[in-house]
C-alpha positions in Angstrom: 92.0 118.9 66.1 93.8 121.2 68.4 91.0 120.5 71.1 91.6 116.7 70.6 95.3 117.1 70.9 95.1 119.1 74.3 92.4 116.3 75.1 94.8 113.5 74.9 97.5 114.8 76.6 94.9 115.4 79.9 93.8 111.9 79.7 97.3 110.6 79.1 98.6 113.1 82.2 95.7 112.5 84.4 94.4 109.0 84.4 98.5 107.1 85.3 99.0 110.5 88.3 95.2 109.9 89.6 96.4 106.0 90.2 99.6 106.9 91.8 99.0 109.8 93.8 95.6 108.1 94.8 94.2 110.8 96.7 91.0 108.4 97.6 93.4 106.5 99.7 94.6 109.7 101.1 91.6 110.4 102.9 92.0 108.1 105.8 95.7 109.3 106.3 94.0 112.5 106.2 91.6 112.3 109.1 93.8 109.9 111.3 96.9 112.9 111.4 94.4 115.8 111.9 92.5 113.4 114.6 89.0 115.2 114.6 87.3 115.6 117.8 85.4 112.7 119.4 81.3 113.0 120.0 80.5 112.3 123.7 78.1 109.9 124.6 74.9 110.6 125.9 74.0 109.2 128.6 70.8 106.2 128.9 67.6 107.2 130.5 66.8 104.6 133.4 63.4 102.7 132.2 60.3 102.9 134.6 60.4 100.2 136.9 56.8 98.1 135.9 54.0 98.4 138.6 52.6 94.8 139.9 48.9 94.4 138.5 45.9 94.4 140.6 45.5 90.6 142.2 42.2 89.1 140.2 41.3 87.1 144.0 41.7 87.5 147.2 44.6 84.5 147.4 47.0 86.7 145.4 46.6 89.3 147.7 49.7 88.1 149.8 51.6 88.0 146.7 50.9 91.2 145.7 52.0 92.6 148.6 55.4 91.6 148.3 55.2 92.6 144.6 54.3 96.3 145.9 57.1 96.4 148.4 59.8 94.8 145.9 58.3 97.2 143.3 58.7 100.3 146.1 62.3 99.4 146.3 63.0 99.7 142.7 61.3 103.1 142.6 63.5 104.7 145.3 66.8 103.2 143.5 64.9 104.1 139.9 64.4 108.2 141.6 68.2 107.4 142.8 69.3 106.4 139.3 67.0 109.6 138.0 68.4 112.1 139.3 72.0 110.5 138.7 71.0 110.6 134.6 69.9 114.7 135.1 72.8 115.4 136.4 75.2 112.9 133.4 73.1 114.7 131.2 74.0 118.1 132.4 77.8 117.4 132.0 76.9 115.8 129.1 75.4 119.0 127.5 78.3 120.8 128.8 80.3 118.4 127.3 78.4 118.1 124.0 79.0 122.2 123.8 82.4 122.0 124.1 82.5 119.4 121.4 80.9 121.6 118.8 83.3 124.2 119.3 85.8 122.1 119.1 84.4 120.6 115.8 84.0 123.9 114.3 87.6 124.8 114.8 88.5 121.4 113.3 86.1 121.7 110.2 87.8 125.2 109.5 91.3 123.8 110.2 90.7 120.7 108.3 89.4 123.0 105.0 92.9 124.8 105.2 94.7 121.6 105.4 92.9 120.8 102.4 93.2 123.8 100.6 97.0 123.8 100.9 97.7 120.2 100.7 95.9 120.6 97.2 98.4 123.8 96.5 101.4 122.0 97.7 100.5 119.4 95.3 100.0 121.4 92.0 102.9 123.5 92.7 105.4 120.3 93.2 104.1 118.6 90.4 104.0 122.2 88.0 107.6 122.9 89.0 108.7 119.3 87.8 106.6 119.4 84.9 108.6 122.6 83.7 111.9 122.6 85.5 111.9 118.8 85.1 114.6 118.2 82.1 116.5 121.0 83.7 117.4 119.2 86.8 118.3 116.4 85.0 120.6 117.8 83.1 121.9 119.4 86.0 122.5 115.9 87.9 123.8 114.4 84.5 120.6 112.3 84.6 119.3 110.4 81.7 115.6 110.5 80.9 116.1 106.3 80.6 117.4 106.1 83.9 115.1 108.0 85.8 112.4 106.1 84.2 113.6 102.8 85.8 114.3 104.1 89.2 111.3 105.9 89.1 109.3 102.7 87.9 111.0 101.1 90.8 109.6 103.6 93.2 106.3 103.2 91.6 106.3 99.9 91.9 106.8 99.5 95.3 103.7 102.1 96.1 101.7 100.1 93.6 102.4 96.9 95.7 101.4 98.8 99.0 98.5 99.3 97.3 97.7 96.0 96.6 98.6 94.6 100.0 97.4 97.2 101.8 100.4 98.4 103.6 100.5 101.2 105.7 100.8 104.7 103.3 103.2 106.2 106.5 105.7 104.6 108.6 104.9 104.4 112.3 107.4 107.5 113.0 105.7 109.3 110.5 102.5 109.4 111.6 103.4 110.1 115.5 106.0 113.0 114.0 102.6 114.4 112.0 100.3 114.6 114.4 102.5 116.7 117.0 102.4 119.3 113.9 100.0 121.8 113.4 100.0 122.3 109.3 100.3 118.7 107.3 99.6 119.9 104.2 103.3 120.1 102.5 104.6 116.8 104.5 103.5 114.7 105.1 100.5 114.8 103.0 101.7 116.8 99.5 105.6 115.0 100.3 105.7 112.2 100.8 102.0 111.0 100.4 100.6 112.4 97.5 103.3 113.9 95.3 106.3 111.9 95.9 109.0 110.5 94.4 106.7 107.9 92.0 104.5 111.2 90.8 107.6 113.0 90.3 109.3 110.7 88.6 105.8 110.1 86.1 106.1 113.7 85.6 109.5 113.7 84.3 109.2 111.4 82.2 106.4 112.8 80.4 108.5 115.8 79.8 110.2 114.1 77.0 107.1 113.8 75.4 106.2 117.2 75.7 107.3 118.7 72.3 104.0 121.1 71.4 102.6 123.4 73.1 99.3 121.5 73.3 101.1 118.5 75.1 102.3 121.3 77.9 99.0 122.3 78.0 97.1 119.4 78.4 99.6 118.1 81.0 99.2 121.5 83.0 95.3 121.4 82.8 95.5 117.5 84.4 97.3 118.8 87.2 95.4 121.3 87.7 92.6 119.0 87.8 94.3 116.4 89.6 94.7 118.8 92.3 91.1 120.1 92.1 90.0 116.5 93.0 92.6 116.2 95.8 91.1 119.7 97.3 87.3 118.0 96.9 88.6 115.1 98.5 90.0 116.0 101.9 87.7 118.9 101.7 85.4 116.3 102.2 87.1 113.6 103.7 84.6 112.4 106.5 81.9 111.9 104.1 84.3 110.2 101.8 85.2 107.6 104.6 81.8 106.8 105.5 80.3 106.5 101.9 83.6 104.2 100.8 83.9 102.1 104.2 86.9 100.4 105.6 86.1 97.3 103.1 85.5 99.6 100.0 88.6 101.3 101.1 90.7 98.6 100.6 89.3 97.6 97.3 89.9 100.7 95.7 94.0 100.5 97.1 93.7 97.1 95.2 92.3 98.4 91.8 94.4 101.3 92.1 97.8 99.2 92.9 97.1 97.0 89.7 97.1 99.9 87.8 100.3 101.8 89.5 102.3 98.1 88.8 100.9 98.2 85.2 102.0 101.7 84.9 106.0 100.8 86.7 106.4 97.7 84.2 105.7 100.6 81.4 107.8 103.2 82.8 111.1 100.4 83.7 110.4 99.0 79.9 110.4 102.3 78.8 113.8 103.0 80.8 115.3 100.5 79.5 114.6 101.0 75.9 115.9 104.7 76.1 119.0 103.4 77.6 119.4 100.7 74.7 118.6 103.4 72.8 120.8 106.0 74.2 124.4 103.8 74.5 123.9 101.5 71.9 126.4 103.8 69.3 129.0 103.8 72.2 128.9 100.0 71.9 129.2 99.3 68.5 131.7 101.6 68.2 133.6 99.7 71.3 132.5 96.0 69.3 133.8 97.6 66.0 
């Protein structure tokens, strides 16, 4: 029983933050603000110009003559075009080595980008889910009123989702990639905890009346942070198994579930607020 109890409470913590935070989608925000080092191209081998074939008679002879000296001609521009390639190739190794280096420094910055990006996100979303009710109380917020401006806020990302807007603003993403570490913004704040997970993770606190319920909330961020850290960890892989099209269908799946999960959250507001001043107005109506 107590097993099941902490169970539910993962599931119920897990499955609406893994929709909003969405750290699938995160991958190609990932890779585009760290910009990972381009592969040179390696240069084409010129083909072997083709040798004329012996004539079979004697009238062919003339014709194979020219053939020989056309075929001549070709091999001095083919040697020409030779030892052009050698020498592209040589740069091209030189190039190529340089590139590795590069790529190994950007595989080991990439992993600490991940590594703290997943931090950032379990310590954001931990401090809410503890400290949560005491902020509000300290801004004289209700729990019904941060449920519908936070199911506003989810909305909205659930409708980027769904027609694929961009995650960043323009001036974002040009302000992230002059920096060296992403991981807290833009990629834990905004991105991936913001204001919508926040808001989820508040309201949950009301909920939150065992000890189990804290637990089971704490072990889904924990794992919800696990998977952001396998994620970006490995994000190149990621983008070429999903695609650009598959991409985009997950953002779709995913933003009719964030919309399903900000009609709940603004019903739910509302009812608490109901709730919450309906004795100050019948005492006004009586």
């Amino acid at each position: 029983m107590l097993e099941q109890s902490i169970f539910v409470e993962f599931l119920s913590t897990l499955v609406p933050l893994f929709a909003i935070t969405n750290p699938i989608g995160a991958v190609p925000v990932f890779l585009s603000l760290l910009q990972p080092p381009v592969e040179p191209a390696k240069p084409d081998k010129p083909l072997d110009p083709e040798e004329p074939s012996q004539p079979q008679d004697e009238s062919e002879d003339e014709h194979y003559q020219r053939e020989i000296e056309e075929f001549r001609v070709k091999l001095k521009e083919h040697n020409k075009e030779t030892e052009s390639y050698y020498h592209q190739l040589e740069a091209y190794h030189v190039e190529y080595r340089k590139y590795r280096e590069e790529y190994k420094e950007y595989k080991h910055h990439s992993r600490q980008q991940a590594k703290q990006t997943a931090i950032s996100v379990f310590i954001v979303l931990v401090t809410f889910l503890f400290a949560g009710k005491a902020i509000l109380g300290h801004f004289g917020i209700s729990l019904g009123v941060l449920r519908i401006a936070g199911g506003i806020i989810v909305a909205k990302i659930g409708w980027n989702l769904v027609v694929i807007d961009k995650t960043l603003t323009t001036d974002e993403e040009i302000a992230a990639q002059k920096k060296d570490n992403i991981s807290f913004t833009p990629m834990a704040i905004p991105l991936i905890s913001g204001p919508g997970a926040i808001s989820v993770v508040i309201s949950l606190t009301e909920e939150l009346k065992e000890w189990t319920a804290v637990l089971g909330s704490f072990i889904a961020i924990a794992v919800l942070a696990l998977l952001v850290w396998l994620f970006l960890r490995s994000s190149e892989f990621v983008n070429k198994a999903i695609g650009e099209d598959g991409m985009g269908a997950l953002k779709r799946v995913f933003g009719f579930f964030v919309l399903a999960i900000a009609v709940q959250l603004i019903a739910n507001g509302i009812l608490g607020v109901l709730l919450n001043y309906m004795p100050k107005l019948m005492l006004v109506f009586n």
